[in-house]
C-alpha positions as CSV (number, residue, x, y, z in Angstrom):
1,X,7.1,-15.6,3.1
2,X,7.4,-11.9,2.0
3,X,10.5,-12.2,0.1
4,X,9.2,-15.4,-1.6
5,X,6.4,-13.9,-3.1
6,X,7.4,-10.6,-4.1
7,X,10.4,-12.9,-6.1
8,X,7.8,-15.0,-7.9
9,X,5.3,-11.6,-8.1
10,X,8.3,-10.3,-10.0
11,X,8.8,-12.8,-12.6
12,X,5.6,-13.6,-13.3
13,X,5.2,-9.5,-14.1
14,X,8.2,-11.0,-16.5
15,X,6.2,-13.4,-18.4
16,X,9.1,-15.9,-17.0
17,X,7.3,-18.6,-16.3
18,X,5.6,-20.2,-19.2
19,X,5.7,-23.6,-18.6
20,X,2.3,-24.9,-17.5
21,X,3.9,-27.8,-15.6
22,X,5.8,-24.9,-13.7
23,X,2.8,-23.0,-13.2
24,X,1.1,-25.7,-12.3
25,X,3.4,-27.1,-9.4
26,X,3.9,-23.2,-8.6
27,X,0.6,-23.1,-8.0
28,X,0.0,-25.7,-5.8
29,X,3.3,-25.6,-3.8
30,X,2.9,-22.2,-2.6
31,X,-1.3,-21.9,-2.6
32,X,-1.1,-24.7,0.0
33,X,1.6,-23.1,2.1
34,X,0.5,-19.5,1.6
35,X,-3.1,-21.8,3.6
36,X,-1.3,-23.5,5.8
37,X,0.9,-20.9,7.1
38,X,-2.5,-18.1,7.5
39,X,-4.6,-20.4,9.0
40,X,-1.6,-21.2,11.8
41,X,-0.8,-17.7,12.6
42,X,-4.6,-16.3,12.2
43,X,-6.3,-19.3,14.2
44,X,-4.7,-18.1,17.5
45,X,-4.6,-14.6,17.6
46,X,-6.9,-13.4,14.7
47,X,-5.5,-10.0,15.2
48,X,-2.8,-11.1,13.1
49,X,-4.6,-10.8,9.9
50,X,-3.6,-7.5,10.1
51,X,0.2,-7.8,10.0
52,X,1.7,-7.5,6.7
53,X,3.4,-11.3,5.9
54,X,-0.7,-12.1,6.4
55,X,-1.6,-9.4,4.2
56,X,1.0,-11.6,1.9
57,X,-0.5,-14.6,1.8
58,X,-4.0,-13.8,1.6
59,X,-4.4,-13.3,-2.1
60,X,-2.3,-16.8,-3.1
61,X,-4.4,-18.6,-0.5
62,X,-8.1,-16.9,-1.5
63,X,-7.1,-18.0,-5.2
64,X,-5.8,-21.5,-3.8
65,X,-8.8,-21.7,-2.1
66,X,-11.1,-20.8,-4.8
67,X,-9.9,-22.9,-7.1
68,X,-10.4,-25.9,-4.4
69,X,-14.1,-25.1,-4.0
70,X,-14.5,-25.0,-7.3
71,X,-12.8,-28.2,-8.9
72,X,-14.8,-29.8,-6.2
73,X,-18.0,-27.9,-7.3
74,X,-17.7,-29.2,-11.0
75,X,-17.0,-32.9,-9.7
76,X,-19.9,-32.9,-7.2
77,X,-22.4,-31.3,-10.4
78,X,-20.7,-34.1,-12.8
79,X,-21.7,-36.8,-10.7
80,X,-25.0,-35.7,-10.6
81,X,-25.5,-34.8,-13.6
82,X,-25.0,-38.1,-14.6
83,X,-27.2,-39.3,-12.0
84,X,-29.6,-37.3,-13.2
85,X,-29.7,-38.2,-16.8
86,X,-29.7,-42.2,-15.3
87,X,-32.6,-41.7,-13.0
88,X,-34.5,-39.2,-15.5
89,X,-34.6,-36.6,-12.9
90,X,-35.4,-33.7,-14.2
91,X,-35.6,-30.9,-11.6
92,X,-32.5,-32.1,-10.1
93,X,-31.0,-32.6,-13.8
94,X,-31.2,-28.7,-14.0
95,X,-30.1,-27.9,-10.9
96,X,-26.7,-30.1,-11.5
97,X,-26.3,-28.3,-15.2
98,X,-26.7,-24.6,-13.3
99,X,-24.0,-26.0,-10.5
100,X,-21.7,-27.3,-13.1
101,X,-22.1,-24.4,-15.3
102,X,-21.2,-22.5,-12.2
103,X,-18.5,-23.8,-10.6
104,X,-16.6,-24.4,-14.1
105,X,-16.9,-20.6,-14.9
106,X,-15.6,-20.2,-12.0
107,X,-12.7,-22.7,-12.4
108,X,-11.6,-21.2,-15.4
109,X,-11.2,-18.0,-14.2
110,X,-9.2,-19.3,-11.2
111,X,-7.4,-22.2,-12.3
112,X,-3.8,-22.7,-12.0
113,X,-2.7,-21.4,-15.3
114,X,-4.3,-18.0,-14.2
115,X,-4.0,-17.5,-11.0
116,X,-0.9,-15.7,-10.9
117,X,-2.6,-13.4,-13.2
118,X,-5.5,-12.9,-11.4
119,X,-3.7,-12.2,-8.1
120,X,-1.4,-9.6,-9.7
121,X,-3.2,-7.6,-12.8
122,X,-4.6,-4.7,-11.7
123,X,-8.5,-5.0,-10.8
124,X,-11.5,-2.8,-10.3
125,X,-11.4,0.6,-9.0
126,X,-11.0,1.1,-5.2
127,X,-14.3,2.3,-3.4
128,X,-13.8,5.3,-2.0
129,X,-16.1,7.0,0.5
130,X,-16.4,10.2,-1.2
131,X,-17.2,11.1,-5.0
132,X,-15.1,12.5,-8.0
133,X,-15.0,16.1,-8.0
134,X,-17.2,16.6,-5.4
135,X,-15.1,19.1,-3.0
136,X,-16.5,19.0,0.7
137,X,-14.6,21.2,3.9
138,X,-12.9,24.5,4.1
139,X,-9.9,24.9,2.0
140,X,-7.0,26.0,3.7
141,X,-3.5,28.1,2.7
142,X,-2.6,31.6,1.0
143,X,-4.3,29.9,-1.8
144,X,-6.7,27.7,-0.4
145,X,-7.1,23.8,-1.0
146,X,-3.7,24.3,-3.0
147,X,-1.0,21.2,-3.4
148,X,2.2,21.2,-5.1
149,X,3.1,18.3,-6.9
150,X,7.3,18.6,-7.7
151,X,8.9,16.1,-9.9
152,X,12.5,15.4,-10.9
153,X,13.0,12.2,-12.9
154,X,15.9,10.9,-12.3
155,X,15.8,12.4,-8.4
156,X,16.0,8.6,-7.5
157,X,17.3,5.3,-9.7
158,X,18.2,2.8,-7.5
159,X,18.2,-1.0,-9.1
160,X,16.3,-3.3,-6.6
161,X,18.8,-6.1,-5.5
162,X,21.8,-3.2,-5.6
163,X,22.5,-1.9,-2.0
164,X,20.1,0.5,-0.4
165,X,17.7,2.7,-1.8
166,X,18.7,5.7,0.2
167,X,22.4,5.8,-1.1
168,X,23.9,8.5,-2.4
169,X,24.7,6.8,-6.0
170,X,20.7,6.5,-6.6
171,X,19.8,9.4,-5.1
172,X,20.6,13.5,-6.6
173,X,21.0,15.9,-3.8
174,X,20.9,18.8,-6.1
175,X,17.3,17.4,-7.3
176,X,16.4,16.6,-3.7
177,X,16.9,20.5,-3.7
178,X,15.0,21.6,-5.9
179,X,12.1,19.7,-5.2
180,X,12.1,21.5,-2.1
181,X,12.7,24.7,-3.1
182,X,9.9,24.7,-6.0
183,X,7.3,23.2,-4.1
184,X,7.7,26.4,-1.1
185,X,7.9,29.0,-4.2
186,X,4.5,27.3,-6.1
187,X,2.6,26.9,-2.3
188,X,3.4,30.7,-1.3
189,X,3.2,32.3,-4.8
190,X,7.0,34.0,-3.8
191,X,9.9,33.9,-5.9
192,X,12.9,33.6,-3.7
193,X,12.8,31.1,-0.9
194,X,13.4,33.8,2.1
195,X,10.1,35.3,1.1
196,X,8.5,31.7,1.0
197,X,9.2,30.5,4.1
198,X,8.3,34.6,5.6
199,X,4.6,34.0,4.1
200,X,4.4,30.5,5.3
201,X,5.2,32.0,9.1
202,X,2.7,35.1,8.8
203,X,-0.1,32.7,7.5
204,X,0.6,30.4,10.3
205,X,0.7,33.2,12.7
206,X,-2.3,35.1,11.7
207,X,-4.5,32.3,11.5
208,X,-3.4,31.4,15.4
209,X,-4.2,35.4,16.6
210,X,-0.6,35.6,16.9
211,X,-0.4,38.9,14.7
212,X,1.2,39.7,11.0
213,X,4.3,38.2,12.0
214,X,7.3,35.7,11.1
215,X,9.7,33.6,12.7
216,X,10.8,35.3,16.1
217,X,13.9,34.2,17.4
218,X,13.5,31.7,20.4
219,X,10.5,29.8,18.6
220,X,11.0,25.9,18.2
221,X,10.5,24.1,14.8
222,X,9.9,20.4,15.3
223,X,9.7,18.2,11.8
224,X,8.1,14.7,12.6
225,X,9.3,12.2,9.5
226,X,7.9,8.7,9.3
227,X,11.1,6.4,10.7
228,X,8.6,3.5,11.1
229,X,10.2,0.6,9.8
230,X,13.7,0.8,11.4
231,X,14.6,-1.2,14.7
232,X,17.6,0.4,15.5
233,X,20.1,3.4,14.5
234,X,21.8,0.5,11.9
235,X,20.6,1.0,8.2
236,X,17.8,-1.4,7.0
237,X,16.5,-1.8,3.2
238,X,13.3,-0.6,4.1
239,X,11.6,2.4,3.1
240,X,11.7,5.3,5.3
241,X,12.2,9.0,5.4
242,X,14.9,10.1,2.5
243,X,17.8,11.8,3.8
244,X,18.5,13.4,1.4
245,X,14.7,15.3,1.0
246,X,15.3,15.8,5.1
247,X,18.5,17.6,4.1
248,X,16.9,19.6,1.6
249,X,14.2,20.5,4.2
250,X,17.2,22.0,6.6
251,X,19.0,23.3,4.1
252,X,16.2,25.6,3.5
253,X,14.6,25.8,6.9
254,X,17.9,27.1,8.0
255,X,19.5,28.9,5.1
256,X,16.8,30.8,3.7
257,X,14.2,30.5,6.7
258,X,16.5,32.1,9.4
259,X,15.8,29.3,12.0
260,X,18.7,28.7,13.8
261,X,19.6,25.3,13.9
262,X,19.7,24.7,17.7
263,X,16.2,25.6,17.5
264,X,15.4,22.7,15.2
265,X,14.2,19.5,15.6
266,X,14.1,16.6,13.8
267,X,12.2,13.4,15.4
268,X,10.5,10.3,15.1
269,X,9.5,9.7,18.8
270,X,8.3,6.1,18.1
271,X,11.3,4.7,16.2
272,X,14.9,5.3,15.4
273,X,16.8,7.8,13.8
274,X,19.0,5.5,11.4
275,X,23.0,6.3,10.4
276,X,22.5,7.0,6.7
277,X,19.8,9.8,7.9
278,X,21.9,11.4,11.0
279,X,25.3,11.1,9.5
280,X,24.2,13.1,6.1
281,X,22.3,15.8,8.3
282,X,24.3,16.1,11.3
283,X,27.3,16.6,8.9
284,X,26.5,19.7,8.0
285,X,23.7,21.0,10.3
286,X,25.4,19.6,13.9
287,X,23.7,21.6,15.9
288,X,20.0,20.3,14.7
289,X,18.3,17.8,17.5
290,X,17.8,14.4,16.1
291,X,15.0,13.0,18.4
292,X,14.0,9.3,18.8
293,X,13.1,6.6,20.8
294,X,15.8,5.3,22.5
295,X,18.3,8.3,21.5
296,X,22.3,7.8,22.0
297,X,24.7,7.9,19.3
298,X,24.5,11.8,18.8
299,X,20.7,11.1,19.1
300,X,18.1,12.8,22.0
301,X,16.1,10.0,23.6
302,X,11.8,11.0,23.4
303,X,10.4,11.9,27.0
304,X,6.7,12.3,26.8
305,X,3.1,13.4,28.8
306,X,1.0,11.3,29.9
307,X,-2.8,12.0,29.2
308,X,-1.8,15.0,26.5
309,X,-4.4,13.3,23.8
310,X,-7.1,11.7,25.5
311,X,-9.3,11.2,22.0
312,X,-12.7,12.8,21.1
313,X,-14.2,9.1,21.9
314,X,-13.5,5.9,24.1
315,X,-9.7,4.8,21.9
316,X,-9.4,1.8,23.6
317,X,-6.0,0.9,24.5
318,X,-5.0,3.2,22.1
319,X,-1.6,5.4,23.2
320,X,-2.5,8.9,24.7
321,X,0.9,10.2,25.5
322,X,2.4,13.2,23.5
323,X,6.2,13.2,22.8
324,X,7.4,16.5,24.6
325,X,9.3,18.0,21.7
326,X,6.0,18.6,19.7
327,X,4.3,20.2,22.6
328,X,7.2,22.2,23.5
329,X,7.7,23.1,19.6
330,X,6.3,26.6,18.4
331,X,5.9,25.5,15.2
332,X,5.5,21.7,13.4
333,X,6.6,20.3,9.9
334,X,4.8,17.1,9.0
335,X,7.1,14.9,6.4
336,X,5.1,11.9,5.2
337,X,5.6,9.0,2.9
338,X,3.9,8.1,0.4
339,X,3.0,4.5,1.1
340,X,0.1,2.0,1.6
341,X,-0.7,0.5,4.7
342,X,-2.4,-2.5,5.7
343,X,-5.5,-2.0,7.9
344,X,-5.7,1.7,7.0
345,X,-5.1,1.5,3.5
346,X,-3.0,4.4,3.1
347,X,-0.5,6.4,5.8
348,X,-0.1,9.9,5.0
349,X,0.1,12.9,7.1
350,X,-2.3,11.9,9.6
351,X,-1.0,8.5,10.6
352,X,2.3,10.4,10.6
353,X,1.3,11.7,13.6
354,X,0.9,8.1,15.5
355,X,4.6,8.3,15.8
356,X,4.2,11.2,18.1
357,X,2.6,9.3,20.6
358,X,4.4,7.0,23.5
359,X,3.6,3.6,21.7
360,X,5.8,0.9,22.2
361,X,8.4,0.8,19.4
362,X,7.8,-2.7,19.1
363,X,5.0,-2.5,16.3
364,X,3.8,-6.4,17.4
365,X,2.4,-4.6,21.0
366,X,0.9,-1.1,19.7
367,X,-2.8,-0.7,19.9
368,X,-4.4,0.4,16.8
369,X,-8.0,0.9,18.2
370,X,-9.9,3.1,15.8
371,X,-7.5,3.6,12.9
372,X,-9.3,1.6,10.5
373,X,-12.2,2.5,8.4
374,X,-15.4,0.5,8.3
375,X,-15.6,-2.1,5.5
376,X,-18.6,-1.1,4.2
377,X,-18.0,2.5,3.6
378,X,-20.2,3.2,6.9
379,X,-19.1,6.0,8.6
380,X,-17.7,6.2,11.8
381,X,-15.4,8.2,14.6
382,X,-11.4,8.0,13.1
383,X,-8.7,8.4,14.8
384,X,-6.9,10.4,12.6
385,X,-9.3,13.4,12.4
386,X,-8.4,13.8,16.3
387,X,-4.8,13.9,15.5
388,X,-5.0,16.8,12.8
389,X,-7.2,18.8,15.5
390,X,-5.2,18.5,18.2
391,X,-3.9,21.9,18.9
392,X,0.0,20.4,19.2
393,X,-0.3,18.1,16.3
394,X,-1.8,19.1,13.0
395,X,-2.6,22.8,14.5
396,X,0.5,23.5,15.3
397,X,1.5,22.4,11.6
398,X,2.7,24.9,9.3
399,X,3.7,22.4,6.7
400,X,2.8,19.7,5.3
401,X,5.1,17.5,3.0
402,X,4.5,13.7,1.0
403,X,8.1,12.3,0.2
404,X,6.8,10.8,-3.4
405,X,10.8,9.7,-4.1
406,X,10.0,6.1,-4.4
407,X,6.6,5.4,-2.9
408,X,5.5,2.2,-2.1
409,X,2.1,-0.4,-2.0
410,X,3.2,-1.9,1.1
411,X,4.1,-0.2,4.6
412,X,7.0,-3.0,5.1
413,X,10.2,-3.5,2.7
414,X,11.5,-1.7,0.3
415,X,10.2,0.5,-2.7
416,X,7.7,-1.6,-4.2
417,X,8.5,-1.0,-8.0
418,X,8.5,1.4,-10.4
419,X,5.1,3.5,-11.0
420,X,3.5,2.7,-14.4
421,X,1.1,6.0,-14.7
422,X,2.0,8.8,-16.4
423,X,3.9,10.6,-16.1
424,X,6.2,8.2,-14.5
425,X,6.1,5.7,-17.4
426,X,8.3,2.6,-15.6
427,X,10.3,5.4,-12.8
428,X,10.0,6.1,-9.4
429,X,7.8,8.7,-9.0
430,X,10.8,11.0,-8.1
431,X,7.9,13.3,-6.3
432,X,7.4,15.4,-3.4
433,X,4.1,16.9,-2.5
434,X,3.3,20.0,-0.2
435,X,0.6,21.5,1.0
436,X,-0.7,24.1,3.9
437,X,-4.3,21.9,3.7
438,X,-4.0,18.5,5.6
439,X,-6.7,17.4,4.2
440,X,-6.5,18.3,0.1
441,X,-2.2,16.7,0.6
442,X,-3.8,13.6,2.2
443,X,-6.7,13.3,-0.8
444,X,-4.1,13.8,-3.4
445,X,-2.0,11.1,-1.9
446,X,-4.5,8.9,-1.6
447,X,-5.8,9.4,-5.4
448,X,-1.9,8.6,-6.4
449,X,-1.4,5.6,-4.4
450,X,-5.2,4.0,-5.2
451,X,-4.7,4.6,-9.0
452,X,-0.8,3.4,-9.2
453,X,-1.5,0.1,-6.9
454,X,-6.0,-0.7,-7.2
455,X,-4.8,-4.4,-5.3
456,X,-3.5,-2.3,-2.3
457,X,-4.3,-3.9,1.2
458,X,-7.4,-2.6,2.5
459,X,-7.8,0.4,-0.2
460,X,-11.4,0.5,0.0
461,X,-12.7,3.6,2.1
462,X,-9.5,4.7,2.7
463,X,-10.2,7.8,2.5
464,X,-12.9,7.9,5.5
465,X,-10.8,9.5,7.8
466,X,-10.7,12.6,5.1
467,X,-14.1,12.8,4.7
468,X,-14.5,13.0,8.6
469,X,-12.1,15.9,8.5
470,X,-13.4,18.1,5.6
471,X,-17.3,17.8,7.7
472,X,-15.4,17.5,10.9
473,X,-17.9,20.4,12.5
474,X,-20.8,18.0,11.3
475,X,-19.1,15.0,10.8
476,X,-21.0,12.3,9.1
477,X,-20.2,9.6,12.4
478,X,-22.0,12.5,14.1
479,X,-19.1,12.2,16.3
480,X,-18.1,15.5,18.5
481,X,-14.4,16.0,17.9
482,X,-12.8,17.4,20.6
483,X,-9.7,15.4,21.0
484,X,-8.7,17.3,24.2
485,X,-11.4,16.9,26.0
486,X,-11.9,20.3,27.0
487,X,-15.7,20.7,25.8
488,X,-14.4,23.2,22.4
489,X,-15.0,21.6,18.8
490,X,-13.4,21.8,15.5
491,X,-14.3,23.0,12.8
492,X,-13.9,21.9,8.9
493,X,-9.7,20.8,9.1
494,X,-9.6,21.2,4.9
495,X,-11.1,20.7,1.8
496,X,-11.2,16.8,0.3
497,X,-12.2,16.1,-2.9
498,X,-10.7,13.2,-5.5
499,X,-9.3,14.3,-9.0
500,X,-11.3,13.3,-12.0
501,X,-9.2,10.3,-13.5
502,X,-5.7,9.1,-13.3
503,X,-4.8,10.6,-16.8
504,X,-5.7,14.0,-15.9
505,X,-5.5,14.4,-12.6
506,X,-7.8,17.7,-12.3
507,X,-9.4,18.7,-9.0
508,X,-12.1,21.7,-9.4
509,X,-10.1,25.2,-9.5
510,X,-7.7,23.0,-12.1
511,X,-11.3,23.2,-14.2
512,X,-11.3,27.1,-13.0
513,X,-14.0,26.9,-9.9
514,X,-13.4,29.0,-7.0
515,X,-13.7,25.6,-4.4
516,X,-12.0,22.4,-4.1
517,X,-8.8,21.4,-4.5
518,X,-5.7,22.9,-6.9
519,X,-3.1,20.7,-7.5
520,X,0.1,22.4,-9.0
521,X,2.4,20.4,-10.9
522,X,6.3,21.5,-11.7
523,X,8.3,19.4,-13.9
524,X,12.0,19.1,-14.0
C-alpha cells in the first residue's frame, strides 16, 4: 500500500498525470481501496490506526470519503430543491438552497480532479503547544540554550530508486567529517577538537559534583543511535543511523577525545546493528563494542535490568527495563534522526531513548502507553520528559546529536525527498545538529521537520513533551517527575522555545537577548 502511494504521490508532485479520465479512475480505484483496506485492518484492533501503512491510507480515504458525502449531499439538496419549488415550500426551499450551496462548495474543493492536490500541497501551519519566541526552562551548555546547525551540501546525493542511501557513492566521508568536527568547535567555543571534546568532559563533570575534570581513563562512553527500522544485521533501504556520521563520531571520540576504543560503545539495544554500519566502523575502530539486540556476527547481544525505570506515573504496559550498557556507561552520546513519527509526531532525542529499554524488537508487540500528546493541545504527563531525567539516560548525556543527512516525514522507508526550504532548495538537508540542551536540539528539530513537511502524521502538539521538560519542576500536567521513584524531583531539563519563521530561523539571543535559544549555523 506504502509503496503504491508514495509512486503516485511522486508523479502527481510531477504534474504527470493530466488526463482527467486518469485522474478520475485514479481517484476512485485507489480512494475505495485506501477505505476498504483501513476499515479491515482498523475495525478489529483499532490500535492499528497508529501503524504507518494506516497512517498511508488515511488522507486518500478522508478525501474519498468526503467527496462521497458530498456528491450525495448536492443530490439529496437537488431533489429537494426541486421539491420545494413544486410544493412552494418556502422554509424548506431555503434550507435545500443552504444544503446545496454547501455540499457543492464542498465538492469542488474535494472532487476528483483535486484531490491529489488537496492530499499533497502543503496546508496550514501545525499547532504547536508553545508560542513563537517565547523561551520557557533553563538553558543548558558552556553557552546555554546553544545548538549547532552544520551543513555540507553535497554531504549526501543519493538518487531514490539507485541502491541504498547509505552507500558510499552518495555519501562523502570527508564531509561526514567535518560536520562533526564543526559542530564540537561552534558548541564549545574551542578551536582544535582535543580542546572540544576536554570542555565538553569538564562541563559534564562539574555539573554532576564530579570536580573540574576530563575524561579519566577507565570511564565508559555509550553512544545510543536510532537503528529502529532494521530486522536483522542484513542491509534494508530504510532510513537509519548513517555510518558514515557514526564514523565521524569515533573518529573524533577516539582520535582527538582520548577514549580508548575498548571503552566505547556503540548500541541500539532494541534493534540491530546492520552490515553497512559495523563493517565501515569495525574496520577501522575493531576494538569499539557494537551492542544490539540479538548480537552475533562481531556484535554484543543487550542484557538488561529489570525495574531500572519505573516512570514518574502509572506507564501502563509500558517497558521498564534499562539496557545494562547505559547504566554501566560513565558517560552517554545521544545520536538522533531527524524524522517524523506517527503517533508522536516527531522522534528526536527523547524517543531515542525508547531504544534503551527491553521492548520487544518486534515493533507490532511494544507498548507505547503515554508517548503521545493530547489532541487538543491539553497538557498532560509524557513519557519522554521521564526519560531525559532519568539519571542513566538523558543525565548521564553529555551530547546530544540530530543526524539531518537526509531526514525524513515518515518513521518507515527510506528518505522521504528532497527538503524544499531554504537553504536546501531541492537537496537533502545534508545537516547535523548538536547540542548540550535536550531540550533547545529537540525544539529546533521539531521547528525543521514541522516547516519542511506541515501534512506530517500527527504534527499537531508535538512539541508537548518539550514544553513538559522546559517547566518540568512545575510542569503544566502538574505531574511530579521523578521517573525513579525515589521521592527527588527534577528540575527545568532545558530551555524550549520555537524560531520566528521558516525563512529566518531566529530564536531570542540570535535577536541578541540574554535567554532562549541560539542556533548556530556553519555552512560548507
Amino acid at each position: 500500500m506504502k509503496r503504491i502511494y508514495l509512486y503516485f504521490k511522486e508523479r502527481t508532485e510531477k504534474g504527470e498525470f493530466t488526463s482527467r479520465g486518469i485522474q478520475i479512475l485514479f481517484f476512485w480505484g485507489l480512494g475505495l481501496f485506501s477505505t476498504i483496506w483501513f476499515l479491515v485492518r482498523v475495525i478489529p484492533k483499532p490500535s492499528r490506526a497508529s501503524y504507518p501503512c494506516m497512517q498511508t491510507a488515511a488522507p486518500l480515504m478522508s478525501a474519498f470519503v468526503m467527496y462521497l458525502l458530498s456528491f450525495t449531499g448536492v443530490w439529496v439538496s437537488l431533489r429537494q430543491l426541486r421539491e420545494a419549488f413544486r410544493n412552494r415550500k418556502v422554509v424548506v426551499g431555503v434550507f435545500a438552497f443552504a444544503g446545496f450551496c454547501f455540499f457543492g462548495a464542498l465538492m469542488l474543493v474535494e472532487n476528483s480532479t483535486d484531490m491529489l492536490a488537496q492530499t499533497f500541497l502543503p496546508t496550514r501551519e501545525p499547532r504547536m503547544a508553545w508560542g513563537k519566541n517565547n523561551p520557557v526552562g533553563e538553558a543548558k551548555g558552556i553557552y546555554p540554550g546553544r545548538v549547532v546547525w552544520t551543513h555540507a551540501p553535497g554531504a549526501a546525493t543519493w538518487k531514490k530508486g539507485e541502491g541504498f542511501w547509505f552507500e558510499d557513492r552518495w555519501n562523502n566521508q570527508a564531509d561526514a567529517d567535518w560536520l562533526l568536527n564543526q559542530s564540537l568547535l561552534s558548541l564549545t567555543g574551542e578551536k582544535k577538537e582535543k580542546a572540544a571534546w576536554k570542555s565538553l568532559f569538564i562541563y559534564f563533570n562539574q555539573q554532576h559534583d564530579k570536580g573540574q575534570r576530563g575524561y579519566k581513563k577507565g570511564e565508559r562512553i555509550a553512544i545510543k543511535i536510532n537503528q529502529n527500522n532494521t530486522f536483522s544485521h542484513e542491509d534494508c533501504e530504510q532510513l537509519n543511523a548513517s555510518p558514515h556520521l557514526t564514523l565521524a563520531l569515533l573518529r573524533s571520540l577516539v582520535n582527538d577525545g582520548g577514549v580508548p576504543q575498548e571503552q566505547i560503545t556503540v548500541f541500539d539495544a532494541s534493534r540491530f546493528i546492520t552490515k553497512a554500519l559495523y563493517d565501515k566502523c569495525h574496520a577501522e575502530f575493531p576494538g569499539v563494542v557494537y551492542l544490539d539486540n540479538e548480537g552475533g556476527n562481531g556484535r554484543t547481544q543487550s542484557t538488561y535490568t529489570a525495574d531500572a525505570i519505573p516512570y514518574s506515573t502509572d506507564n501502563g504496559r509500558l517497558a521498564r527495563g534499562l539496557a545494562n550498557c547505559a547504566l554501566e556507561a560513565d558517560y552517554l552520546i545521544n545520536m538522533a534522526l531527524l524524522k517524523g513519527h506517527g503517533g508522536q509526531g516527531v522522534t528526536l532525542c527523547a524517543k531515542n531513548w525508547y531504544g534503551v529499554t527491553d521492548i520487544n524488537r518486534d515493533f507490532r508487540k511494544n507498548q507505547h502507553n503515554n508517548f503521545n500528546q493530547d489532541r487538543g493541545g491539553k497538557p498532560r504527563y509524557m513519557t519522554f520528559t521521564d526519560y531525559i531525567a532519568h539519571k542513566d539516560l538523558g543525565q548521564k548525556t553529555m551530547l546530544f546529536l540530530i543526524d539531518g543527512l537526509y531526514g525524513s516525514e515518515k518513521v518507515n522507508g527510506v528518505p522521504s525527498g528532497k527538503w524544499k526550504m531554504s537553504p536546501f532548495n531541492g537537496d537533502w538537508p545534508c545537516s547535523l545538529l548538536a547540542s548540550q540542551d535536550p531540550v533547545a536540539i529537540d525544539a529546533v528539530g521539531i521547528d525543521f521537520l514541522s516547516a519542511e513537511f506541515p501534512r506530517m502524521a500527527d504534527v499537531d502538539y508535538c512539541d508537548m513533551y518539550l514544553v513538559e521538560e522546559a517547566l518540568a519542576d512545575r510542569p503544566l500536567s502538574t505531574t511530579f517527575y521523578d521517573p525513579e521513584r525515589d521521592g527527588t524531583g527534577v528540575g527545568s531539563l532545558g530551555v524550549l522555545e520555537h524560531w520566528n519563521n521558516p525563512e529566518e530561523k531566529k530564536y531570542s539571543r540570535n535577536m541578541g537577548k540574554d535567554i532562549g535559544i541560539e542556533l548556530l549555523y556553519l555552512h560548507k
